[in-house]
C-alpha positions in Angstrom: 76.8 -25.8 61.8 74.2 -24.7 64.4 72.9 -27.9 65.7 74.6 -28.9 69.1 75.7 -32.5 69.4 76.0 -35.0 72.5 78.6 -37.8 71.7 78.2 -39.1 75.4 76.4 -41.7 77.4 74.0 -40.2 79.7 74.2 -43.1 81.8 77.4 -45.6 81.8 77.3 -48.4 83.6 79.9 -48.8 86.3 82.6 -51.4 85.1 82.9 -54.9 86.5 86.9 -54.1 86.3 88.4 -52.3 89.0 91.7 -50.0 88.2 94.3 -50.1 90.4 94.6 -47.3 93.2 96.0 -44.3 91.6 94.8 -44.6 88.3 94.7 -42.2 85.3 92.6 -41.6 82.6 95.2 -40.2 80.2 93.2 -39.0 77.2 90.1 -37.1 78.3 88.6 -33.7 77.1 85.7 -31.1 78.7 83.8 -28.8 76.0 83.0 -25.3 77.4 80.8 -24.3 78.9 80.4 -22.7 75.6 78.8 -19.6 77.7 82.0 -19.2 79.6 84.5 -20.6 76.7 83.1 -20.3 73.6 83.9 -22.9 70.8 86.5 -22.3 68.1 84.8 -20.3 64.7 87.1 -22.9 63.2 85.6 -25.9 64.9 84.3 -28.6 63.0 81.9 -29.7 65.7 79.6 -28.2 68.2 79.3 -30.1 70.9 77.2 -29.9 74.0 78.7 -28.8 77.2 80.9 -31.5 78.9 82.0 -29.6 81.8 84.6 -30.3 84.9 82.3 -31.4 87.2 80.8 -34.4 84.4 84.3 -35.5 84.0 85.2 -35.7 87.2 82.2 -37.5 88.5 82.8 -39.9 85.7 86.2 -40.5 87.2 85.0 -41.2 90.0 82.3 -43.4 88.7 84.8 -45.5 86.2 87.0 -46.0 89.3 90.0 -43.6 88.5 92.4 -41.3 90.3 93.4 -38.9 87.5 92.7 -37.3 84.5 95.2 -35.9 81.5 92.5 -33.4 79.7 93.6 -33.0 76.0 92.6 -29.9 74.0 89.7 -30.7 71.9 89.9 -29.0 68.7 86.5 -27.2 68.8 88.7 -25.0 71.2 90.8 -24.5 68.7 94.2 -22.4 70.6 92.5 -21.3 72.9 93.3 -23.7 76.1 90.6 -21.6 78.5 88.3 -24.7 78.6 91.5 -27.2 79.6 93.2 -24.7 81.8 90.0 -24.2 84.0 89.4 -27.9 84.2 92.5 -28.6 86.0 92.3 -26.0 88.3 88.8 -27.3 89.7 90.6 -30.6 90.2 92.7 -30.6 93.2 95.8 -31.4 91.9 93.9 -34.7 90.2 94.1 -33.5 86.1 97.0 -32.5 83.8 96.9 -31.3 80.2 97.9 -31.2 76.9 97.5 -27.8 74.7 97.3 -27.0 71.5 99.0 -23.5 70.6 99.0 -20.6 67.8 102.8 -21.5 65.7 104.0 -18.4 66.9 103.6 -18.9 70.5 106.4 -17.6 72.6 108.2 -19.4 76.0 106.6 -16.9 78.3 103.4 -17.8 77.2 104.2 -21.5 77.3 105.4 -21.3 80.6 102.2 -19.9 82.0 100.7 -23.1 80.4 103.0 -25.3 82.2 101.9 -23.3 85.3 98.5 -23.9 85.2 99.2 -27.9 84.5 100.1 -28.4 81.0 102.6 -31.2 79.9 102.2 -31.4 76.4 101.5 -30.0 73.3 99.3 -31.6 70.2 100.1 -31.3 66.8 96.7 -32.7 64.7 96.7 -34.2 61.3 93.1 -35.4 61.3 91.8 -33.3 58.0 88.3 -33.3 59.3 89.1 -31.6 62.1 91.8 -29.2 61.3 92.5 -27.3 57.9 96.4 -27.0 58.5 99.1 -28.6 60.1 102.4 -26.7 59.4 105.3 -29.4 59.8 107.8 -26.8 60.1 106.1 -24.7 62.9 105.2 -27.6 64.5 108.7 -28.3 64.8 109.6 -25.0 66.0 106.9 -25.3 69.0 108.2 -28.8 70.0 111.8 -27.1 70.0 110.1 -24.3 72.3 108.5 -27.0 75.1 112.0 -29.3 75.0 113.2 -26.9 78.0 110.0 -27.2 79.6 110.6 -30.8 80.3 107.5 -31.3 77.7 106.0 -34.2 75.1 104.2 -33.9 71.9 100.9 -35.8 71.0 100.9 -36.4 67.7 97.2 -37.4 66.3 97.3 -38.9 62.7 96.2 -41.9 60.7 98.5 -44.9 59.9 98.4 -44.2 56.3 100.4 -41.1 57.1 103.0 -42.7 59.2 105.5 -43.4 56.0 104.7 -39.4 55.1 105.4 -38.2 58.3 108.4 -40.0 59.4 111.1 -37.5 58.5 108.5 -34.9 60.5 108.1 -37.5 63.5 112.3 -38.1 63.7 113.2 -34.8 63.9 110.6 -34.1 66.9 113.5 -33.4 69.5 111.0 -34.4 72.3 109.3 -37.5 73.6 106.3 -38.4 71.1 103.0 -39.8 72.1 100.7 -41.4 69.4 97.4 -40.7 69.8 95.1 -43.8 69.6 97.7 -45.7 68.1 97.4 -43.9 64.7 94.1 -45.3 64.3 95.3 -48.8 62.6 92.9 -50.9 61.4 92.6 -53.3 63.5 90.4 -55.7 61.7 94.1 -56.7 60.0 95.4 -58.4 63.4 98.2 -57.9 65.5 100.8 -58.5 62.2 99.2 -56.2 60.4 100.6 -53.8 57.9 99.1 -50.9 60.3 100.5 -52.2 63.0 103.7 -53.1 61.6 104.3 -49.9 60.5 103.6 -48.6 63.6 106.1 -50.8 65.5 108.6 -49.8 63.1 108.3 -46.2 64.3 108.3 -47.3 68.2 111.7 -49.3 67.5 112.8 -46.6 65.7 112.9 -44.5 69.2 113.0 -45.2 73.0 110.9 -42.7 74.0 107.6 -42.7 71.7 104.4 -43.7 73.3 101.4 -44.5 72.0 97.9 -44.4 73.6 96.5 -47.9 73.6 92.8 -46.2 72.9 89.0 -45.7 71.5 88.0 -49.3 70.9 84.7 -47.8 69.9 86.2 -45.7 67.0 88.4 -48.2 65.8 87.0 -51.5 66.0 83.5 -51.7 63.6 82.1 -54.7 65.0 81.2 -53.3 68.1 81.4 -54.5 71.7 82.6 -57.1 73.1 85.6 -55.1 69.9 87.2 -58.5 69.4 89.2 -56.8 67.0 90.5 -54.1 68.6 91.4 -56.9 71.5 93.0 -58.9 69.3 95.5 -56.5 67.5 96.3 -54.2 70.6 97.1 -56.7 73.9 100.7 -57.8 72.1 101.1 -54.2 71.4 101.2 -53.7 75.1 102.6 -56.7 76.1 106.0 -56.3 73.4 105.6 -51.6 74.3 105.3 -52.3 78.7 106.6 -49.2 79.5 105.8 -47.2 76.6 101.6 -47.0 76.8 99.3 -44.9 77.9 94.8 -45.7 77.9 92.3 -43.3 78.5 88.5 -43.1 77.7 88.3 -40.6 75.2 85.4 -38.9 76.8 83.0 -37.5 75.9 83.8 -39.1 72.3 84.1 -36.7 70.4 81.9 -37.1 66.8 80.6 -40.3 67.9 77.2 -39.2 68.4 76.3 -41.8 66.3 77.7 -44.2 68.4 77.6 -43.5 71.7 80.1 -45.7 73.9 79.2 -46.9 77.4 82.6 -46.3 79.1 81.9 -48.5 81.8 82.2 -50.8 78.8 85.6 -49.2 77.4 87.2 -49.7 80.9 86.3 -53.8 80.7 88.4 -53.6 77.8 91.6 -52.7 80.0 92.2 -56.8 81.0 91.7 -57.8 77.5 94.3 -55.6 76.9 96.6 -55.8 79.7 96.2 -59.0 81.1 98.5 -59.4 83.6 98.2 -57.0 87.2 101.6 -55.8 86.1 100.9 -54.4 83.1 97.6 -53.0 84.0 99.6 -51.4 86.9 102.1 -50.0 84.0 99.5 -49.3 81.6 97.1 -47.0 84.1 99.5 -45.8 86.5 103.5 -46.2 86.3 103.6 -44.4 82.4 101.1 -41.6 83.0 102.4 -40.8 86.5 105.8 -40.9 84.8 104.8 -38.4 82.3 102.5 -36.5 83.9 103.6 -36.3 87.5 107.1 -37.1 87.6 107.8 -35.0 90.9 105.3 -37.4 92.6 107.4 -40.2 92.0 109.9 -41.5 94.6 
């Protein structure tokens, strides 16, 4: 793996849907730079750079207030590339970290220092080689004190394997991309089923109503992907979280336009109240708590 990949639209439109003030892109990522934060030897992926300073001018582009910057896994542990991010944003970005199993409090509470809210614990296997239940576990034991979340990144076939796993998380869960249901099978669905069996199962899992481009195969306008999530978000209000997903990671071979991904937001969330919910209310509650009255 030598050959450096851009999964990224050089130029995305601006969207015809405007966010309401104070909106946050919950589930972003920056790569590198690789000269100042090299990429992972693990990494299955070698991106080009997708620095600060691009993500925040798309932010700014798309319409938004905030960004929650989530570890990429070409960085492996080693949360350099997310840590500098939010400290070049003014008080605008938050993170989520992924850590070595053995990582002690002091170290996490540095990470909570620089901005970090969460921890991820991946399950994709073509991105990670190993995902230790039990450690994962003892690092979600570790953050509970911190007033942290865990973002848990699997695929809905998994959900019935990992349920013992996901109930004894003793902190708030957050699905990533909705466990990437199919959502060619509709809203009733046994993807999306199963995945509202695990929501009713606790009060305080949250799912990321995400990536219409990696999910839905027929492309935009991602009728699909419309059609199976909106009641997800009307039936979850105050349980979901959207964010771009930039700069896609591995879809170079299908680049988004996020100015497109953002017109999906009313299709979505059709009312003003859940948009407000959806983009501002949930991630400011879990992200910025002490900036709300």
């Amino acid at each position: 793996m030598n050959k450096r990949i851009v999964s990224w639209h050089a130029d995305p439109s601006v969207p015809t849907f405007k966010p309401p003030p104070g909106a946050v892109d919950a589930h972003c990522h920056v790569f590198g730079p690789m000269s100042q934060f090299p990429f992972s030897p693990k990494a299955k992926y070698l991106p080009e750079d997708a620095t600060p300073k691009m993500l925040f001018s798309l932010r700014d582009r798309l319409g938004f207030s905030r960004n929650v910057i989530v570890q990429a896994s070409c960085h492996g542990t080693d949360n350099a590339a997310t840590l500098n991010a939010i400290a070049q944003s003014d008080g605008k970005a938050r993170g989520v970290a992924v850590v070595e199993p053995e990582i002690n409090i002091d170290k996490l509470r540095m990470l909570h220092e620089g901005g970090i809210r969460g921890v991820r614990f991946n399950f994709l296997k073509r991105l990670v080689d190993d995902a230790p239940k039990d450690k994962f576990i003892e690092i979600a034991e570790r953050v509970e004190s911190l007033g942290w979340h865990a973002v848990v990144y699997l695929e809905a076939e998994l959900l019935a394997e990992l349920r013992s796993f996901l109930d004894a998380i003793p902190v708030p869960i957050v699905v990533d991309h909705m466990a990437r249901p199919d959502v060619t099978q509709g809203p009733d669905g046994p993807d999306m089923r199963a995945l509202r069996e695990l929501l009713d199962s606790r009060s305080d899992i949250w799912i990321k109503a995400t990536c219409p481009d990696r999910l839905d195969p027929s492309g935009p306008p991602w009728a699909a992907f419309a059609g199976a999530v909106a009641p997800l978000v009307a039936d979850y209000p105050d349980r979901c979280l959207w964010g771009t997903d930039w700069p896609h990671p591995n879809m170079q071979n299908a680049i988004p336009d996020d100015g497109k991904i953002v017109d999906m937001i009313p299709r979505i969330a059709a009312t003003a109240a859940l948009q407000q919910k959806l983009l501002v209310d949930n991630p400011m509650r879990l992200y910025w708590p002490e900036l709300i009255e």
